[in-house]
PDB file of N, CA, C and O in Angstrom:
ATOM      1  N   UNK A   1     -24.873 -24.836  16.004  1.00  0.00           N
ATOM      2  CA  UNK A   1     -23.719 -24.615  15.149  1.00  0.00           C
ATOM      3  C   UNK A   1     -23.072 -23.264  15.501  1.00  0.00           C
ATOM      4  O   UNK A   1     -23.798 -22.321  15.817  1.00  0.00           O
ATOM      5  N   UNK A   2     -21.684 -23.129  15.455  1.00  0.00           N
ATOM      6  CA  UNK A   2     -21.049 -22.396  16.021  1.00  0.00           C
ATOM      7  C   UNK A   2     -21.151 -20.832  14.678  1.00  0.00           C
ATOM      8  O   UNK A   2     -21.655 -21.108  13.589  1.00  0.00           O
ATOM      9  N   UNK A   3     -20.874 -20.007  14.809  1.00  0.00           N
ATOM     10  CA  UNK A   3     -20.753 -18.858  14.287  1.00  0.00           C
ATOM     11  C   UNK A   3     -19.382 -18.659  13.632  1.00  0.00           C
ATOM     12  O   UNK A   3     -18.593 -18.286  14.500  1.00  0.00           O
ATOM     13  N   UNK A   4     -18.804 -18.763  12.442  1.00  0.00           N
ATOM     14  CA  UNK A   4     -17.374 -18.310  12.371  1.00  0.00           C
ATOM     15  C   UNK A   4     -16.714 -17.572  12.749  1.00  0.00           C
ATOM     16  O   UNK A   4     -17.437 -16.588  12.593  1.00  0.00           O
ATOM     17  N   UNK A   5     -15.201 -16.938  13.464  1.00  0.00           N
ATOM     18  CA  UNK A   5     -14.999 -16.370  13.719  1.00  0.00           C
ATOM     19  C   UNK A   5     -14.950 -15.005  12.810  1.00  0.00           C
ATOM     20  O   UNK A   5     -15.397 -15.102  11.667  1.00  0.00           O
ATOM     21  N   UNK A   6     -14.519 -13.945  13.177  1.00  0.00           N
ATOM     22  CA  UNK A   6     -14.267 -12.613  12.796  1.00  0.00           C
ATOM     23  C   UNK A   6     -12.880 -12.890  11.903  1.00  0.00           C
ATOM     24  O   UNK A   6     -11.850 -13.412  12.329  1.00  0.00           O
ATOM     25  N   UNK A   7     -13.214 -12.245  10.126  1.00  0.00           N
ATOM     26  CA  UNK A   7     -11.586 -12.403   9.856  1.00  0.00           C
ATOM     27  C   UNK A   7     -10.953 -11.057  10.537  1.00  0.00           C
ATOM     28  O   UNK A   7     -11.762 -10.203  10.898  1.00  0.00           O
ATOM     29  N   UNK A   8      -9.570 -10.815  10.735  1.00  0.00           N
ATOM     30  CA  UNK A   8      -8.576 -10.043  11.017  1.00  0.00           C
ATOM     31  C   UNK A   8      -7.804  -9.250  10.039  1.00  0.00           C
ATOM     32  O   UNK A   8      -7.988  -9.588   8.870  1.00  0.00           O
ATOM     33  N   UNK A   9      -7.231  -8.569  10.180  1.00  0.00           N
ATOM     34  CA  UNK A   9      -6.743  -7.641   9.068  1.00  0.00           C
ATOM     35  C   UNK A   9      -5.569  -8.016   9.014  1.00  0.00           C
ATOM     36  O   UNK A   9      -5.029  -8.779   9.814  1.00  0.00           O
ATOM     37  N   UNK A  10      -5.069  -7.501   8.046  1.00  0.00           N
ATOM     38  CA  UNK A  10      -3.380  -8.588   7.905  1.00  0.00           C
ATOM     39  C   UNK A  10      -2.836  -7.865   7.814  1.00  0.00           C
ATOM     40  O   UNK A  10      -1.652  -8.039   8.104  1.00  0.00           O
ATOM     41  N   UNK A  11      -3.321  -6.370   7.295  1.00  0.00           N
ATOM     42  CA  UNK A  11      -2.021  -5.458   7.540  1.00  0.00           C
ATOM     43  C   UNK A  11      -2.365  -4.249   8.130  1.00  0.00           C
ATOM     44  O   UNK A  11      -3.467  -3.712   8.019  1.00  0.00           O
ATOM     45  N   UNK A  12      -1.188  -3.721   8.909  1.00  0.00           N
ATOM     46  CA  UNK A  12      -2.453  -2.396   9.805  1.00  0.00           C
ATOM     47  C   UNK A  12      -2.214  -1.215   9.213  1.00  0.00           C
ATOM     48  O   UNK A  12      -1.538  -1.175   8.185  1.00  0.00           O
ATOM     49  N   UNK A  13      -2.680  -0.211   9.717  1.00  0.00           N
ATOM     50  CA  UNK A  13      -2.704   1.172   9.817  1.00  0.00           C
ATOM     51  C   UNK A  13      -1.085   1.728   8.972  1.00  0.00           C
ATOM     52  O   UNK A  13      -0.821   2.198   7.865  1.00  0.00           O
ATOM     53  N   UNK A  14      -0.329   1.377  10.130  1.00  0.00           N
ATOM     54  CA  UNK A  14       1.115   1.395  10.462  1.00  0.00           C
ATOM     55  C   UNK A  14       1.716   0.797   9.037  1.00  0.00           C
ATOM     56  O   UNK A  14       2.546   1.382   8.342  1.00  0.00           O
ATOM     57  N   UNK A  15       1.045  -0.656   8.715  1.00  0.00           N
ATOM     58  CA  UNK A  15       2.124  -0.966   7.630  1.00  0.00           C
ATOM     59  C   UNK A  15       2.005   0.002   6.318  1.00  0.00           C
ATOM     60  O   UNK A  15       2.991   0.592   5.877  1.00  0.00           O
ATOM     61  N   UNK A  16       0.351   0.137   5.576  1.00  0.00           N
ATOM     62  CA  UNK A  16       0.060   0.610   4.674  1.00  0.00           C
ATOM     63  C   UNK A  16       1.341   2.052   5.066  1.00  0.00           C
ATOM     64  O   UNK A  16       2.210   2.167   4.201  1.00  0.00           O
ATOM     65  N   UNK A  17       1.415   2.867   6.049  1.00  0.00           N
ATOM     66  CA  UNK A  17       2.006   4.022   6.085  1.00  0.00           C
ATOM     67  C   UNK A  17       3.340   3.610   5.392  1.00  0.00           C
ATOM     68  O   UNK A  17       3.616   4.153   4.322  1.00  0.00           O
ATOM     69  N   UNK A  18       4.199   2.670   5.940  1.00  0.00           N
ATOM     70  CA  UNK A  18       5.656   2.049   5.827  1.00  0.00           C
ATOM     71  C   UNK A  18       5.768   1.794   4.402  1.00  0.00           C
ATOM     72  O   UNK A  18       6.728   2.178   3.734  1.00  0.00           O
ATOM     73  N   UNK A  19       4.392   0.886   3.761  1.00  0.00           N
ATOM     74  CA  UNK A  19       4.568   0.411   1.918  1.00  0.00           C
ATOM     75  C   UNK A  19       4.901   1.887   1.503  1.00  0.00           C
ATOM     76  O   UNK A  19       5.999   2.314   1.147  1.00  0.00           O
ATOM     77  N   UNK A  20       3.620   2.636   1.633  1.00  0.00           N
ATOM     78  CA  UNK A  20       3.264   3.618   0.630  1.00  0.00           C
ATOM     79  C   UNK A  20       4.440   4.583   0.821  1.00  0.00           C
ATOM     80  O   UNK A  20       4.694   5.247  -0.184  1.00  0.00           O
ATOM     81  N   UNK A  21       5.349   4.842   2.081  1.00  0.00           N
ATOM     82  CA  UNK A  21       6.360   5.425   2.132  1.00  0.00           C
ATOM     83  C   UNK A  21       7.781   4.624   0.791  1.00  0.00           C
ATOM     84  O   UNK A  21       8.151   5.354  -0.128  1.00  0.00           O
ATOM     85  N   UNK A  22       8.147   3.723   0.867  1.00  0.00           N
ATOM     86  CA  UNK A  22       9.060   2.475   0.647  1.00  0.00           C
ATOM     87  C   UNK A  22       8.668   2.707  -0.795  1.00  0.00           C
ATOM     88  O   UNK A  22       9.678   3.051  -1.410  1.00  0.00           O
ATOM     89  N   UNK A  23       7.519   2.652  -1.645  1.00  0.00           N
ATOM     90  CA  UNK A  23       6.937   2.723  -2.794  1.00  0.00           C
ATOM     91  C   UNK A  23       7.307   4.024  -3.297  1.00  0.00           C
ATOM     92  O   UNK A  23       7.641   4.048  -4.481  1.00  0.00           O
ATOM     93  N   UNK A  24       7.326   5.527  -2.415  1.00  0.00           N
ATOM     94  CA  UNK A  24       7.460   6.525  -3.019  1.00  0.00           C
ATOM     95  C   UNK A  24       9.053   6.932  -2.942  1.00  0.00           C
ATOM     96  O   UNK A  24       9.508   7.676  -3.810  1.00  0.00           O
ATOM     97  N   UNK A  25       9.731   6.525  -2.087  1.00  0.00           N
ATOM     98  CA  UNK A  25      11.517   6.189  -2.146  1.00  0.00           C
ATOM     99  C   UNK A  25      11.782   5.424  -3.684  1.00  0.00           C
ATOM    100  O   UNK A  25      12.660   5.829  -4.446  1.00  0.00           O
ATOM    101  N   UNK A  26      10.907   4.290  -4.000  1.00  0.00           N
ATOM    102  CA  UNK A  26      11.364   3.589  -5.188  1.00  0.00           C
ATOM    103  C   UNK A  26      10.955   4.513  -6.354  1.00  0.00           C
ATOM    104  O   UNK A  26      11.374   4.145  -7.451  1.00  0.00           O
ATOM    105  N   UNK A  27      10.174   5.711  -6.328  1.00  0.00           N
ATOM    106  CA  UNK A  27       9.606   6.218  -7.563  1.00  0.00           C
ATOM    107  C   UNK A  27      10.092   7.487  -7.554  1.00  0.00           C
ATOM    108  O   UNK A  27       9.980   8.374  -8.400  1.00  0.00           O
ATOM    109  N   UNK A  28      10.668   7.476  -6.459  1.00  0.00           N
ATOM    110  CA  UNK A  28      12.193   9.009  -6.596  1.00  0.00           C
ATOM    111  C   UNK A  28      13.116   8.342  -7.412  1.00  0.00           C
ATOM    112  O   UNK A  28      13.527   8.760  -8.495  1.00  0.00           O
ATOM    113  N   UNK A  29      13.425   7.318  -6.876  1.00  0.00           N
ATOM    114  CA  UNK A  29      15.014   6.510  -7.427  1.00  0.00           C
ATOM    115  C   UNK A  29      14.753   5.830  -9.142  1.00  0.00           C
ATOM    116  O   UNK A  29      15.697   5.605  -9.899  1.00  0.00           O
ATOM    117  N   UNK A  30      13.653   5.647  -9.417  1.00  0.00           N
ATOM    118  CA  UNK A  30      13.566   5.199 -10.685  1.00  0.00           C
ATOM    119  C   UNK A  30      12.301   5.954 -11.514  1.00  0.00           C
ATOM    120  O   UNK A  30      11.460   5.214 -12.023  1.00  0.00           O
ATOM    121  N   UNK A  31      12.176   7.224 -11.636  1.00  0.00           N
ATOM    122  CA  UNK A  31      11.135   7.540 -11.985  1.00  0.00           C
ATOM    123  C   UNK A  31      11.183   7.622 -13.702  1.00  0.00           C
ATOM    124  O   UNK A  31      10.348   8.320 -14.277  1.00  0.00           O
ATOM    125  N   UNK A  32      12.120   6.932 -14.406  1.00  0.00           N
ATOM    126  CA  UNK A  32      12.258   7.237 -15.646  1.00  0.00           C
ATOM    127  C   UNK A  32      11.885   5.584 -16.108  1.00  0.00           C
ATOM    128  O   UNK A  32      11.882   5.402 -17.326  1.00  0.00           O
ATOM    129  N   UNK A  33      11.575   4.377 -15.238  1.00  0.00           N
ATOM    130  CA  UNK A  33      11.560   3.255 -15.430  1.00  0.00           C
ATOM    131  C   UNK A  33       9.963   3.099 -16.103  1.00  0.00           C
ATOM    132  O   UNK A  33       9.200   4.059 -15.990  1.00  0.00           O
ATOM    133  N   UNK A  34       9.527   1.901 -16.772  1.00  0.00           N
ATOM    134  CA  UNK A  34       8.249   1.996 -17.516  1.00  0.00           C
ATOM    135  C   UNK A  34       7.707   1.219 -15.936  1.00  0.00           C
ATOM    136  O   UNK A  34       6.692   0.574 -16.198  1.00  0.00           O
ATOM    137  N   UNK A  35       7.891   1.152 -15.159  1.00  0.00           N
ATOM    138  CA  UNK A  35       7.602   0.561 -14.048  1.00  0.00           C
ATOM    139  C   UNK A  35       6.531   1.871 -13.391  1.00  0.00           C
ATOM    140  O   UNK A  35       5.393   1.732 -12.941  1.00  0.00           O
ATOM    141  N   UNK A  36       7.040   2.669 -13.473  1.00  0.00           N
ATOM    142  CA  UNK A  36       6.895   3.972 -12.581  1.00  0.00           C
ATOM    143  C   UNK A  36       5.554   3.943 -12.412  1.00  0.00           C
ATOM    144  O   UNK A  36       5.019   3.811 -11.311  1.00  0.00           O
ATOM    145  N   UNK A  37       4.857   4.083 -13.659  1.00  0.00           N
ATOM    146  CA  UNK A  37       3.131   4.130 -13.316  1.00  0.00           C
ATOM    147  C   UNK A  37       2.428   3.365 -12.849  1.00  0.00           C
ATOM    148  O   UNK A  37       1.329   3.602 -12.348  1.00  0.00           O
ATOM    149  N   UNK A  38       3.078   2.119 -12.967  1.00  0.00           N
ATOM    150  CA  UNK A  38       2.236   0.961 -12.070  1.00  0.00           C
ATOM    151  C   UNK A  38       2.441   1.313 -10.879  1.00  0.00           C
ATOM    152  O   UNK A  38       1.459   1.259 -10.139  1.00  0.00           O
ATOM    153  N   UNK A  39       3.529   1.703 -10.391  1.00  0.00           N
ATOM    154  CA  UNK A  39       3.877   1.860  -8.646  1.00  0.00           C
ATOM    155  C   UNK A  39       3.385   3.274  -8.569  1.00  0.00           C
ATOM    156  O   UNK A  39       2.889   3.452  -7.457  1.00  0.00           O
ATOM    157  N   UNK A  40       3.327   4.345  -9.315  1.00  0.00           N
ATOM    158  CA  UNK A  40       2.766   5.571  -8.823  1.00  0.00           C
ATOM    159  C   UNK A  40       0.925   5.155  -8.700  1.00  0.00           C
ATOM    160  O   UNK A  40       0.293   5.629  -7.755  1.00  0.00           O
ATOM    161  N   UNK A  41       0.439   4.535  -9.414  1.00  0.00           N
ATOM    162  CA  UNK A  41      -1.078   3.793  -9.420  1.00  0.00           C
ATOM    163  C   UNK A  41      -0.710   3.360  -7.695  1.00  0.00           C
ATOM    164  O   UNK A  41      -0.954   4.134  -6.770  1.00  0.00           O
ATOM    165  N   UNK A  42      -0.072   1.951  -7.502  1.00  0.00           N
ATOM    166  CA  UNK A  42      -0.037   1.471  -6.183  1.00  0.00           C
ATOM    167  C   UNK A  42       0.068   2.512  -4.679  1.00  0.00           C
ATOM    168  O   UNK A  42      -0.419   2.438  -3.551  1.00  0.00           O
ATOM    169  N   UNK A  43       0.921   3.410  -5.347  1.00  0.00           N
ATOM    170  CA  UNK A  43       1.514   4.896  -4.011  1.00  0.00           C
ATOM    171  C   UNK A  43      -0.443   5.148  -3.568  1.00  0.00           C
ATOM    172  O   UNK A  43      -0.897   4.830  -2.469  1.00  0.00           O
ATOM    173  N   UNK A  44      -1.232   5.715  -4.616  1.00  0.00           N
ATOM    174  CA  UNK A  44      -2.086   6.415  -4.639  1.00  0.00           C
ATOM    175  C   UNK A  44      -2.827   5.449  -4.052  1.00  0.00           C
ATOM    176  O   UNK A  44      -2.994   5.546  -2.836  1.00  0.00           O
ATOM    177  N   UNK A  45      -3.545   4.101  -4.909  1.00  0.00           N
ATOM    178  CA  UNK A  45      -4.196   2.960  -3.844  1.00  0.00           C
ATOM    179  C   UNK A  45      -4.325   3.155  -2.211  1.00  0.00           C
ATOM    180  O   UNK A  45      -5.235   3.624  -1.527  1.00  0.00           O
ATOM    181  N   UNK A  46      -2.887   2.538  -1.828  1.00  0.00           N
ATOM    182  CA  UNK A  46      -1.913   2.535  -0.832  1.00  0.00           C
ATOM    183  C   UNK A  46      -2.706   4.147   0.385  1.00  0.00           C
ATOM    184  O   UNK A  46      -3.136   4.045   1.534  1.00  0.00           O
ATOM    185  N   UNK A  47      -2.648   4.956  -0.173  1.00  0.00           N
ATOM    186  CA  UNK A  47      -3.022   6.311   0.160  1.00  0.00           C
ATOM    187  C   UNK A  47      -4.644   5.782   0.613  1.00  0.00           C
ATOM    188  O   UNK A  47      -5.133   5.562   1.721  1.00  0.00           O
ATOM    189  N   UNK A  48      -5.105   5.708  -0.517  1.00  0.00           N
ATOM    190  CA  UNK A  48      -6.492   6.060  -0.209  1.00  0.00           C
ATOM    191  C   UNK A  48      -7.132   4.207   0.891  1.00  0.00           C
ATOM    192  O   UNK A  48      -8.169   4.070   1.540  1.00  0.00           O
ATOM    193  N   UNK A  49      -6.365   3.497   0.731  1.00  0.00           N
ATOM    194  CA  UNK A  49      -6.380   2.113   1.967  1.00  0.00           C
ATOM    195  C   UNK A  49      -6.312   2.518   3.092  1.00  0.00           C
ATOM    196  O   UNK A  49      -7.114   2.074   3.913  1.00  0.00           O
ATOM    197  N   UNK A  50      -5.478   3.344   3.424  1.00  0.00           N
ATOM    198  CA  UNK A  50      -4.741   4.076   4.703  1.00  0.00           C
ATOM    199  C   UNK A  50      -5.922   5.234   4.901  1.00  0.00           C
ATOM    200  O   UNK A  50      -5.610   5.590   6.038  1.00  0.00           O
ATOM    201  N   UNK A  51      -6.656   5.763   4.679  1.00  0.00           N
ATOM    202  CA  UNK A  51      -8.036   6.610   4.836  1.00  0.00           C
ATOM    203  C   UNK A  51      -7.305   8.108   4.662  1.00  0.00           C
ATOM    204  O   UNK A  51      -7.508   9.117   5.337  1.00  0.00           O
ATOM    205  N   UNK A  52      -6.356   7.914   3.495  1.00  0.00           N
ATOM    206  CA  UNK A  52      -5.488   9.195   3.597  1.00  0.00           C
ATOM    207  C   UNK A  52      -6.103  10.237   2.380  1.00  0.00           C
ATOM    208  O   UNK A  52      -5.608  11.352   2.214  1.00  0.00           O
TER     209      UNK A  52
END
């Protein structure tokens, strides 16, 4: 019986940099929204995914 393959990563290095950038543009532009803390939570995630 064969061995499954290896899963792959779906998003790289590079993208996490691009979200977490794109995420902190949206939390300049709306930082008064009740939104804000969920996406400032995601910025920080985002950060620490990226080995930042």
């Amino acid at each position: 019986m064969s061995e499954p393959t290896r899963a792959r990563a779906v998003l790289s290095t590079e993208d996490f940099k691009l979200i977490r950038e794109a995420v902190l543009h949206w939390l300049r532009a709306n930082e008064d929204s009740p939104d804000s803390v969920k996406f400032s939570n995601l910025y920080h995630r985002l950060g620490s995914a990226a080995g930042r």
